[in-house]
N, C-alpha and C positions, 0 to 999 in steps of 0.2 A: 587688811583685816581678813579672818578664820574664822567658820565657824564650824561645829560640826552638827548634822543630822540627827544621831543617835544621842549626843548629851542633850538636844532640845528634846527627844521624842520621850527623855527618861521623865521629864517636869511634867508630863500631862497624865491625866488632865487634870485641871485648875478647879477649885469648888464650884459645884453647882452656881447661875444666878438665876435670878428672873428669868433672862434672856433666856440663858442657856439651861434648861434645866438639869440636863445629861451633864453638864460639867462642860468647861470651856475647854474649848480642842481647840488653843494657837496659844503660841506663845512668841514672844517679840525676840527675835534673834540678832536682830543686824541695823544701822541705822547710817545715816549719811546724806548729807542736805535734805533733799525732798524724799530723798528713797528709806523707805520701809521695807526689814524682810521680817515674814514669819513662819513660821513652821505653822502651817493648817493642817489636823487630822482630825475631821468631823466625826461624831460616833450619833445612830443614833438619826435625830434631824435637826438641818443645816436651817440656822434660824437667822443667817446674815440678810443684811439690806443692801442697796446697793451706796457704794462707796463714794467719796468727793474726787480722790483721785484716780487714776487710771491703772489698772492692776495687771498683772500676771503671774498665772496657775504655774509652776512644771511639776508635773506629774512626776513624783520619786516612788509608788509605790502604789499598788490597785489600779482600780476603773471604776466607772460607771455611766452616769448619765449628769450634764452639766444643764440647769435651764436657767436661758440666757435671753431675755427680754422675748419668754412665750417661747423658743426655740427651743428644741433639746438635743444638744452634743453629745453624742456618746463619746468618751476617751479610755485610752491606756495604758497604762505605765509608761514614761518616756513623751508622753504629749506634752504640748504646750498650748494653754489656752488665753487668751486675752479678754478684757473684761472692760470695755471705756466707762469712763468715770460716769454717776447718776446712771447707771444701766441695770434694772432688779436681773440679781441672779441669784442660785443658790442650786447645790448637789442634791439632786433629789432621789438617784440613787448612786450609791457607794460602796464600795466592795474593797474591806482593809485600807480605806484610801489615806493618802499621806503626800501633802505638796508641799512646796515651798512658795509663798506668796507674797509677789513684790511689787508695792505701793509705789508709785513714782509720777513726778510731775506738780503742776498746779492745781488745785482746787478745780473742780471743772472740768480735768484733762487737757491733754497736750492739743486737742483738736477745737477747743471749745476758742 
């Protein structure tokens, strides 16, 4: 499978929800068994919860600052950050940012 960056980034963002009220910044790119990928580009504030399974950020584009169960990562462009499943996270600050975000494993995570 292919996919490209630029034809997901043309779909966003997605109608405003409840959740989201800025408009939804991901879109579902790629799929296979347990693995999920999406294009994340938050605009605005990052209203995610934390997840069932086990994630990972790569930085395609910006920086900022990642908070990650009370901890705060700075990243940029070209980083990789990891996310273990049930762990509250969310970018609290973000500058152009643009990932690709990949769902993978069990419910629970791969360590659970």
């Amino acid at each position: 499978m292919k996919i490209g960056l630029k034809e997901h980034l043309a779909k966003l963002p997605l109608q405003p929800t409840t959740t989201w009220p800025e408009g939804v910044w991901d879109i579902d790119a790629m799929q296979h068994g347990s693995m999920s990928l999406i294009v994340f580009a938050p605009q605005g504030k990052d209203y995610q919860s934390a997840h069932t399974q086990d994630e990972i950020y790569v930085v395609m584009q910006g920086n900022g600052v990642l908070e990650l169960d009370g901890e705060h990562l700075a990243f940029d462009q070209g980083d990789v950050l990891f996310v273990a499943a049930g762990i509250e996270h969310r970018f609290i600050e973000m500058h152009d940012l643009v990932t690709w975000a990949i769902f993978y494993g069990p419910d629970g995570g791969e360590a659970a």
